[in-house]
KOLBA-312736 format. One record per residue (C-alpha): z, x, y; residue in three letters. Coordinates in pm, whole numbers, padded with zeros to 5 digits, always signed. Example, Ala and Ser with C-alpha at 12.3 -4.5 7.8 and 13.67 -1.06 7.14 Angstrom:
! KOLBA-312736
+00780+01230-00450ALA
+00714+01367-00106SER
! end
This chain:
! KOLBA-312736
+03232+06814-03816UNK
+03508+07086-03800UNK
+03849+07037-04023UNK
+04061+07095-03693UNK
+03843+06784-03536UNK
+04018+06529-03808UNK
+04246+06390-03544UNK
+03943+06293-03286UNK
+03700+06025-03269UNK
+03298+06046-03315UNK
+03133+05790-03122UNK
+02773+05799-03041UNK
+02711+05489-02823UNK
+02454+05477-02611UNK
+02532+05404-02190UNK
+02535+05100-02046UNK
+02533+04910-02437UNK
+02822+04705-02419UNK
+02733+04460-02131UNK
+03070+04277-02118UNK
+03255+04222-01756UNK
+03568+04285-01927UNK
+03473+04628-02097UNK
+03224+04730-01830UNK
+03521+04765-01578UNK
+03697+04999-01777UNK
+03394+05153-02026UNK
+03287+05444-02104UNK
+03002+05445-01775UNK
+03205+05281-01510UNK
+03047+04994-01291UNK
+02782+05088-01020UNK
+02900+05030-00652UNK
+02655+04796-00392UNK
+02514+04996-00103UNK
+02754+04699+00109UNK
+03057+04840+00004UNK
+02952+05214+00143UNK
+02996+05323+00512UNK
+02637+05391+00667UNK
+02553+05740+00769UNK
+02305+05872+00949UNK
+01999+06083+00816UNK
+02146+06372+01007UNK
+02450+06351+00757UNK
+02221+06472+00473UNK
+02184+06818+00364UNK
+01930+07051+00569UNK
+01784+07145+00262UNK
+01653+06798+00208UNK
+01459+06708+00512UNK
+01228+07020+00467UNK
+00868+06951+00585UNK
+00572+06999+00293UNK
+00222+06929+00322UNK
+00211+06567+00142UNK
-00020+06311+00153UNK
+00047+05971+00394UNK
+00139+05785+00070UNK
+00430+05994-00009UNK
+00540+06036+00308UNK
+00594+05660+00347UNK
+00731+05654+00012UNK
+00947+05994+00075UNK
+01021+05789+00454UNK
+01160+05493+00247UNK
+01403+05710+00021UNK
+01559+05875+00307UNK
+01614+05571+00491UNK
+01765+05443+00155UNK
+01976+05789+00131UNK
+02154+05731+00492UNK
+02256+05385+00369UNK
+02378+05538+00106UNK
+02125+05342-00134UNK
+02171+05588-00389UNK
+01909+05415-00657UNK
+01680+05283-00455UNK
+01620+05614-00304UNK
+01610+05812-00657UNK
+01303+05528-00779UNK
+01180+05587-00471UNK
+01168+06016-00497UNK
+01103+05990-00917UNK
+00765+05807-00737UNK
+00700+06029-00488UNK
+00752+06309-00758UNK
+00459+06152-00993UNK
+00196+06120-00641UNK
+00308+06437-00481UNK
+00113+06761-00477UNK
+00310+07020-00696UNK
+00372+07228-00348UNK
+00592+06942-00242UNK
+00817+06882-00539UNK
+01070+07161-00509UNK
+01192+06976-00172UNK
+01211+06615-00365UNK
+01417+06748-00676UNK
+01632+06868-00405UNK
+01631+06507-00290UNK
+01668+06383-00651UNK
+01958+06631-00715UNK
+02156+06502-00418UNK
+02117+06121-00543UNK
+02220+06198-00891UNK
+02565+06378-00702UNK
+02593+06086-00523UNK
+02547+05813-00796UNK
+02770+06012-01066UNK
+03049+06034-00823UNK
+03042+05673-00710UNK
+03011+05551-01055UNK
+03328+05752-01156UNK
+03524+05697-00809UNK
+03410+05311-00901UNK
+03714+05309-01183UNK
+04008+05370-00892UNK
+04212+05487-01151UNK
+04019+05811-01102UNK
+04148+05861-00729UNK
+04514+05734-00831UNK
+04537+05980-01137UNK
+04415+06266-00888UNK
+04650+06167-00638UNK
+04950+06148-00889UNK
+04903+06486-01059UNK
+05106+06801-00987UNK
+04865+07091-00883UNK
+04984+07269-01129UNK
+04881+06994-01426UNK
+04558+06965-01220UNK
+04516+07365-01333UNK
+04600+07270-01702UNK
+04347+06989-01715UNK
+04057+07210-01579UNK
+04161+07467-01831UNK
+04162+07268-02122UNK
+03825+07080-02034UNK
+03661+07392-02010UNK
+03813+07566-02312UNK
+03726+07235-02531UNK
+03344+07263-02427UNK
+03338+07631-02460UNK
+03440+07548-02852UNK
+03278+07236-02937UNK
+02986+07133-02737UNK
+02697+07148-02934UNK
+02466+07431-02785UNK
+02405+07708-02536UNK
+02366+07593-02177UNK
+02297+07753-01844UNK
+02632+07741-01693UNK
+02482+07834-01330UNK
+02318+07539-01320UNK
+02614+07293-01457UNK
+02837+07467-01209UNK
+02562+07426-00911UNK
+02559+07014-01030UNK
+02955+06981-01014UNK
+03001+07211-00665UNK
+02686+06918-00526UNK
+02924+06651-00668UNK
+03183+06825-00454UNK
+03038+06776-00183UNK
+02890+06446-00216UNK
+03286+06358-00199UNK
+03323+06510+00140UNK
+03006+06364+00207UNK
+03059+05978+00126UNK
+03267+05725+00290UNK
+03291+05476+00032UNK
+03477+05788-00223UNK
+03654+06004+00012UNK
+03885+05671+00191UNK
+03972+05649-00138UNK
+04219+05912-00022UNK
+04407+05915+00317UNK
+04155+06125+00484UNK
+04060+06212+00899UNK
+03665+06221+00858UNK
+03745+06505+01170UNK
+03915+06765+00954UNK
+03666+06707+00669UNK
+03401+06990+00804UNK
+03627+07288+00689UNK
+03625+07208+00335UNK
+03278+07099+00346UNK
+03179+07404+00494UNK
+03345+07591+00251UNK
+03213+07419-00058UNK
+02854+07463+00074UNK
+02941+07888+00108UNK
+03005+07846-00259UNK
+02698+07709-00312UNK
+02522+07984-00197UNK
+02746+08275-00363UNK
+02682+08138-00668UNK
+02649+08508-00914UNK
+02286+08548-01023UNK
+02433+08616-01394UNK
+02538+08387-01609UNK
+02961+08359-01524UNK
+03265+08306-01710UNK
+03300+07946-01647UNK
+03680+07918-01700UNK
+03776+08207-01480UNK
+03523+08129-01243UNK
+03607+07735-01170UNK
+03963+07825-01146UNK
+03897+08087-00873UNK
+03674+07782-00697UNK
+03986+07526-00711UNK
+04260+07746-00602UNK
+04006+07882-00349UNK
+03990+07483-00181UNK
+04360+07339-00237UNK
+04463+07474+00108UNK
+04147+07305+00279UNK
+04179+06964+00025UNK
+04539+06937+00100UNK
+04460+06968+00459UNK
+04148+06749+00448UNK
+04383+06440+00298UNK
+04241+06476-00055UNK
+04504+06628-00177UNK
+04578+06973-00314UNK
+04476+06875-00693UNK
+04143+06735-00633UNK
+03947+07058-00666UNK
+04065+07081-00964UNK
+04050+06761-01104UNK
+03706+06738-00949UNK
+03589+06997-01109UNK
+03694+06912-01443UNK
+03510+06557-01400UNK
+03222+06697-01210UNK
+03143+06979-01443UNK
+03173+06769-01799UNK
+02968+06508-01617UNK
+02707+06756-01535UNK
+02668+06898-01914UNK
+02401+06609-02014UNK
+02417+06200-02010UNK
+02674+06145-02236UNK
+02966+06418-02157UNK
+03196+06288-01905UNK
+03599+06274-01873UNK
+03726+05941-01897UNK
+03952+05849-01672UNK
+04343+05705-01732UNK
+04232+05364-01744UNK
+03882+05392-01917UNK
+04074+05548-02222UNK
+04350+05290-02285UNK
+04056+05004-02284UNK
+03783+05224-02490UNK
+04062+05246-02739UNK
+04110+04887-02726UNK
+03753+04853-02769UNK
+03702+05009-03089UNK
+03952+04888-03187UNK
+03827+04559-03163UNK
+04052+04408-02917UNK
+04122+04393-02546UNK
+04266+04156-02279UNK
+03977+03911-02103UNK
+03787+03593-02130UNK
+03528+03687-02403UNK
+03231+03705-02221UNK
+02923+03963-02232UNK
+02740+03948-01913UNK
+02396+04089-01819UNK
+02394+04146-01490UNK
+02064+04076-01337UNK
+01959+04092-00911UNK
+02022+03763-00933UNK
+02379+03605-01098UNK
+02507+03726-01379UNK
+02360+03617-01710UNK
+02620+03546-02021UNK
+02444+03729-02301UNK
+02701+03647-02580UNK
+03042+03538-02652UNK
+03307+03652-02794UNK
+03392+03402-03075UNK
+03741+03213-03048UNK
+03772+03396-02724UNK
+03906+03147-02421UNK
+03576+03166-02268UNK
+03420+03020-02596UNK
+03736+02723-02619UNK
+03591+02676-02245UNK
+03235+02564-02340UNK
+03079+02909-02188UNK
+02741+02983-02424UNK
+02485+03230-02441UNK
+02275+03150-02177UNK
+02467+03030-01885UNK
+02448+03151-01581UNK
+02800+03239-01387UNK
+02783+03120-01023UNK
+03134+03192-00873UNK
+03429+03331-00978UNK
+03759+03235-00812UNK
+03606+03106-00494UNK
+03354+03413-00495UNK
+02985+03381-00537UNK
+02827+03574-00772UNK
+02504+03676-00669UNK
+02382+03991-00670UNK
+02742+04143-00772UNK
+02789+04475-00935UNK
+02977+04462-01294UNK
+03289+04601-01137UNK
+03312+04320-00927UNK
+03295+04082-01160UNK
+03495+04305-01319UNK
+03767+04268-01095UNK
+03719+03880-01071UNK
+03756+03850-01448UNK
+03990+04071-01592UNK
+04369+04038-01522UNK
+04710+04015-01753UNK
+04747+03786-02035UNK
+04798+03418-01973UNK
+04686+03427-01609UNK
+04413+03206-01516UNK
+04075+03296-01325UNK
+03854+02954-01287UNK
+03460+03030-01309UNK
+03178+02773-01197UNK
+02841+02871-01453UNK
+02541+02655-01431UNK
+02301+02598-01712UNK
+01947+02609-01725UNK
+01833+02275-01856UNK
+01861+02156-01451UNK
+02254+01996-01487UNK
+02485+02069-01208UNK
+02702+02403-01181UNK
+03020+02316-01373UNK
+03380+02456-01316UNK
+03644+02573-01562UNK
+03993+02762-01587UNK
+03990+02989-01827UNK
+04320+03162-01928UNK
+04258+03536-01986UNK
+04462+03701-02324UNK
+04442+03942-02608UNK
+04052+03944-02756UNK
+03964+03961-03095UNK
+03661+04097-03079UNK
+03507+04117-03408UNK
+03216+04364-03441UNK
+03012+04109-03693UNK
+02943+03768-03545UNK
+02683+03471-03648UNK
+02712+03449-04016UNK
+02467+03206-04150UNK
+02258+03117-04372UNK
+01897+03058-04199UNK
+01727+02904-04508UNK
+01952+02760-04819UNK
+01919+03160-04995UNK
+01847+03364-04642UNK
+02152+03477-04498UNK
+02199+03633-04111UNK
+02430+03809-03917UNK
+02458+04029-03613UNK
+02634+04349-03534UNK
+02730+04376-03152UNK
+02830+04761-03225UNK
+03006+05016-03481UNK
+03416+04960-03428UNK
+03634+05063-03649UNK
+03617+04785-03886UNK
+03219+04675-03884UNK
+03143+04814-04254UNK
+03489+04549-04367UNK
+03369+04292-04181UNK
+02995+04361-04271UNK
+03162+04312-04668UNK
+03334+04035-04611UNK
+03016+03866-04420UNK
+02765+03953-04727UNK
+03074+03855-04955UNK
+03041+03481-04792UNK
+02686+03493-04681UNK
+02636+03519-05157UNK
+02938+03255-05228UNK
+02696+03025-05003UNK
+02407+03053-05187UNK
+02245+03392-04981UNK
+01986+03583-05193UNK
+01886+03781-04930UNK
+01987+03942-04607UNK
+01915+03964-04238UNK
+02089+04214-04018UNK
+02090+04175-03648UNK
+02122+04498-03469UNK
+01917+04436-03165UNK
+02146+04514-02833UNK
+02377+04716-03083UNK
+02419+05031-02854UNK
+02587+05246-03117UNK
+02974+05289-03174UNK
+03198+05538-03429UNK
+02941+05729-03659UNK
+03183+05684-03976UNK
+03119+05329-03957UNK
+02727+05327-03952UNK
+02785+05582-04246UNK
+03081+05334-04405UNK
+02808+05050-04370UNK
+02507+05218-04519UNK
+02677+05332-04797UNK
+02757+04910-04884UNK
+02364+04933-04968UNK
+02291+05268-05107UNK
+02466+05417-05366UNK
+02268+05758-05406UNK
+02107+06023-05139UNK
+02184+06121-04797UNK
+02271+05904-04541UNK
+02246+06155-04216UNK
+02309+06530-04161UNK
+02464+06638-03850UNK
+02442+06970-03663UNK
+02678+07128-03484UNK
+02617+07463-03312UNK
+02739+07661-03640UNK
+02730+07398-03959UNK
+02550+07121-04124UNK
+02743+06842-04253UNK
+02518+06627-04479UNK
+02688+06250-04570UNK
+02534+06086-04873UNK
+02611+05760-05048UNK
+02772+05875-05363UNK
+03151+05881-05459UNK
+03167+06275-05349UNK
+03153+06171-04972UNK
+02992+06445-04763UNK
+02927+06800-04816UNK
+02966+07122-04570UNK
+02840+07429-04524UNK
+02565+07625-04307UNK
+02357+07540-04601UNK
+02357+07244-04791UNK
+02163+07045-05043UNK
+02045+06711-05069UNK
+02340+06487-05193UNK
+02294+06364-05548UNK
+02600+06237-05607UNK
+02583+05892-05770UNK
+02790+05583-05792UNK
+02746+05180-05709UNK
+02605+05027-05401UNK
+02800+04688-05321UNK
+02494+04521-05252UNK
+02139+04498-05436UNK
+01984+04197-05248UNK
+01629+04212-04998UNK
+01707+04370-04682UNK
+01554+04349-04367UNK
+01707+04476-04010UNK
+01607+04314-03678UNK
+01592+04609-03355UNK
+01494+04649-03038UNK
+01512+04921-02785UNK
+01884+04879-02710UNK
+01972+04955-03066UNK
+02092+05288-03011UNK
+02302+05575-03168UNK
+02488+05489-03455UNK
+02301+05182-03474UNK
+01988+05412-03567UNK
+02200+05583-03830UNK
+02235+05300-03995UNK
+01875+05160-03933UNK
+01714+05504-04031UNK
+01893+05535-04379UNK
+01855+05279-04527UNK
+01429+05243-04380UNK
+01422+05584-04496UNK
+01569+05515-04847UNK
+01320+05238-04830UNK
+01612+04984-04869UNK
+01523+04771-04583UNK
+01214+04685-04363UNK
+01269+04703-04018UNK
+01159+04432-03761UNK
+01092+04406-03373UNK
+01043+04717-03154UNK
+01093+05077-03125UNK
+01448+05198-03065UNK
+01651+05322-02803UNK
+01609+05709-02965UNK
+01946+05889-02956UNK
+02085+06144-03186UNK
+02389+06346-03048UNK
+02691+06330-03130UNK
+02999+06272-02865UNK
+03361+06366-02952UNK
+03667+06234-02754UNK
+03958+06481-02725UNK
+04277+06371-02578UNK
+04366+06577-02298UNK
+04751+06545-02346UNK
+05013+06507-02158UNK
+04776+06305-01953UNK
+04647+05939-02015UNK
+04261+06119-01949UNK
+04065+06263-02265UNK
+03719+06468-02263UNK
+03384+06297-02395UNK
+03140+06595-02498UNK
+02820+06641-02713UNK
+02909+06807-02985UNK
+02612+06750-03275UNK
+02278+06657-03314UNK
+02203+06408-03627UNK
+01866+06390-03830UNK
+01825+06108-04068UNK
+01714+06176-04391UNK
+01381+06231-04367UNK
+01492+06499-04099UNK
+01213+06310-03787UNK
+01369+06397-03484UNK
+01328+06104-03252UNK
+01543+06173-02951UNK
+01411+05989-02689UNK
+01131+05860-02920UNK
+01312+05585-03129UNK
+01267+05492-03477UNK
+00925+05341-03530UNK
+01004+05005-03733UNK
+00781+04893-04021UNK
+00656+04559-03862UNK
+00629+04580-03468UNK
+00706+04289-03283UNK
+00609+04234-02914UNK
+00874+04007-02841UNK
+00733+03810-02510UNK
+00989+03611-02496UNK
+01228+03882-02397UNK
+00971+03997-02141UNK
+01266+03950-01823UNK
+01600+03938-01797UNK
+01698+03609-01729UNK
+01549+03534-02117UNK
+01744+03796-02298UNK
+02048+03657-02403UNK
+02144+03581-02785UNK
+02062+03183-02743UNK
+01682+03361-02692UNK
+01732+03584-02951UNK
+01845+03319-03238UNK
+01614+03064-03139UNK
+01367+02948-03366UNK
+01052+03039-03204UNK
+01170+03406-03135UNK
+00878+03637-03270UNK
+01137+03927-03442UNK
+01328+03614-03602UNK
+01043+03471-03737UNK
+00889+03781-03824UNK
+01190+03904-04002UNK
+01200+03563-04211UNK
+00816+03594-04315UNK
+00912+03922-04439UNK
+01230+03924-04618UNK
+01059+03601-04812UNK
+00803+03910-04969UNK
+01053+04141-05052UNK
! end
């Protein structure tokens, strides 16, 4: 990466990896909001431009019938499944009118999932106009520099002035703010004329956004949203609208994604899959209170102070679970061997959360861990886990990275290079460099060309490798994975992976408590595959059956003995 990026952080994880209650609320993609919280609207209330009539067949109209009836309930994702199935039965004259359809959900289910973190709506409302103009301005200036190509800045503008109006448009984000739904038209009027002015040629985004804000703040202040939401809005709306990982994070979403990488965090320890039904505990956290409490892998939470579960969105629970240190929240969790639903206290503090967990030996010389993600510590504790795994007898080595979404790139490289000691490890491209990383003593090497590394020195580690995945092991997680399969160092078990490889910086947008999220590189492993959105094919595919539904895929399913990737993973490592 750049010299004058030192100071920031690469992380590369992919969205919606970490499953915990306590690190949803505040991650990096906040919590999805119920259609039950949201206001109902009418289908009147949706944009002309959606309700055109095409010639369609009877099928898609009942299925196009089902996502507008979804849409004025404000049923944001049941009404894009319903359009992205329309799309694939509709005749091509008919699918300019449902990506208009499609574009207004995605407006809608970006804004709710970052209005779902209220810290958004009480840093807009705190912030001076003025700072408001400062924070646009450096959001746009720091993806003008770093992100990592050439974009169509039309069409990200067009995306963040619909997320404008989605705003204006929906009940459940604009009461957020003490707005009169009857002075709302003004403003809303006014954001749909920019809409249409939009310059056929390609404009200056900074100049052009902050002629857009200063052009609303009369009408926001006026409208009850206050006169620094345009440009706050703007700043979230049009990072969000760059690609699937570029966002800002809001106040609260940076002090715990700190936390998180850092490997601590105040909660109860548990990592929840949250499923239509209740909420499934997929792991947790070990020495955690939840863990002290009996809570396994497995269990099923029912209630959570006095409030049943079912069906609830992860900021819910969110907001059921987390709290300060040494309060109490008491949880009822039923098990599925048929014994009644069981209650506990639990006393929420300061999580340990170590990236490396379940070190074991399997067989007297097979050792076994997992790694839940890349923190800043994994390729230390990875050392210290191999370190014990050999004083117990270990000859060889299993590494669990299935449901690893990614983490901080340095680590996956740290970690590789405790099993390689020569080659490269990954090269990553930026929009004017390559910076190739290789296993040797030298480190990495710049330039805008660059040769293979072949600096030398002494891998920690010599022993049989093989790697367990799946197709939540994403991002840095497939650094790792594809090094050292690439290297031929390890065989690689179970299915094909998530397949991401970009690059996302955070840059602290100081004064402020908020920092920026962008893409700013592309990676290619060392054989150079690209397999964005592909995945990294493993040597030995598994079907795995037994993670065929939800309620199954938790890590009691995944260490059991009869799991096929386990067992597959043993056969194999016994050849090596």
């Amino acid at each position: 990466m750049h010299a004058n990026r030192s100071q920031n952080n690469l992380l590369i994880r992919s969205p919606g990896a970490n499953r915990s209650a306590d690190w949803f609320t505040h991650c990096l993609l906040p919590a999805l909001l119920t259609a039950f919280l949201l206001l109902a609207v009418h289908i009147n209330r949706l944009p002309a431009h959606l309700i055109a009539d095409d010639v369609i067949s009877e099928t898609v109209a009942t299925i196009l019938q089902q996502a507008d009836d979804a849409m004025a309930q404000n049923l944001w994702y049941e009404a894009k499944d319903d359009l992205e199935q329309a799309l694939l039965q509709s005749d091509p004259t008919a699918h300019e009118s449902i990506r208009k359809r499609l574009q207004w959900c995605h407006a809608n289910t970006s804004l709710e999932q970052r209005y779902g973190d209220q810290s958004v709506a009480q840093h807009i409302r705190a912030v001076e106009p003025a700072r408001a103009k400062t924070i646009l301005t450096q959001t746009l200036q720091l993806i003008d520099e770093n992100y990592y190509e050439e974009f169509d800045v039309k069409e990200v503008l067009e995306k963040a002035l619909l997320q404008l109006q989605a705003v204006t448009e929906n009940p459940f984000v604009y009461h957020q703010f003490a707005v009169d739904d009857r002075v709302l038209t003004p403003l809303q009027e006014r954001i749909k004329s920019l809409l249409r002015d939009l310059p056929a040629s390609d404009p200056c985004r900074t100049i052009t956004l902050l002629t857009i804000a200063q052009s609303l703040c009369n009408l926001s202040e006026e409208a009850g949203l206050g006169a620094s939401w345009p440009a706050l809005e703007l700043a979230y709306a049009f990072a969000d609208s760059l690609d699937p990982y570029s966002y800002l994070l809001s106040p609260r979403q940076c002090s715990v994604m700190y936390d998180q990488l850092e490997g601590h965090y105040v909660g109860t320890g548990l990592d929840l899959i949250f499923t239509e039904q209740f909420p499934l505990v997929f792991d947790v956290v070990p020495d955690s209170p939840a863990q002290k409490c009996g809570i396994g892998p497995g269990d099923i939470l029912i209630e959570a102070d006095g409030v049943d579960c079912r069906a609830k969105t992860p900021e819910q629970i969110g907001k059921l679970l987390i709290g300060q240190a040494q309060t109490n929240v008491t949880v009822t969790i039923k098990r599925d061997d048929g014994e009644k639903p069981l209650s506990m206290t639990i006393t929420r503090r300061l999580i340990e959360a170590p990236s490396v967990r379940y070190v074991k030996l399997l067989e007297p010389k097979i050792g076994f861990f997992r790694v839940v993600s890349f923190d800043q510590d994994t390729a230390l504790e990875m050392q210290h886990a191999v370190d014990d795994l050999k004083s117990r007898g270990a000859e060889s080595l299993l590494i669990d990275l299935r449901s690893n979404g990614g983490g901080i790139m340095s680590s996956a490289i740290d970690a590789v290079r405790l099993f390689i000691d020569h080659g490269t490890i990954v090269t990553v491209c930026t929009s004017d460099e390559k910076t190739r990383y290789v296993a040797g003593d030298d480190g990495f090497s710049r330039g805008t060309k660059t040769n293979h590394g072949t600096a030398t020195g002494s891998a920690c580690y010599k022993m049989p490798l093989v790697l367990l995945v799946d197709e939540k092991t994403a991002s840095a997680s497939e650094i790792f994975t594809a090094a050292l399969q690439d290297h031929n160092r390890a065989v690689v078990v179970g299915t094909n992976t998530l397949g991401k490889n970009v690059v996302q910086t955070i840059f602290n947008l100081k004064p402020t408590a908020a920092a920026l999220c962008i893409t700013t590189a592309r990676y290619l492993p060392p054989s150079e595959k690209d397999f964005h959105q592909y995945g990294l094919v493993p040597d030995i595919l598994v079907e795995n059956d037994l993670l065929g539904t939800e309620i199954n895929a938790s890590m009691k399913t995944y260490l059991a003995p009869e799991n096929p990737t386990l067992k597959e993973a043993i056969k194999q490592v016994k050849l090596l």
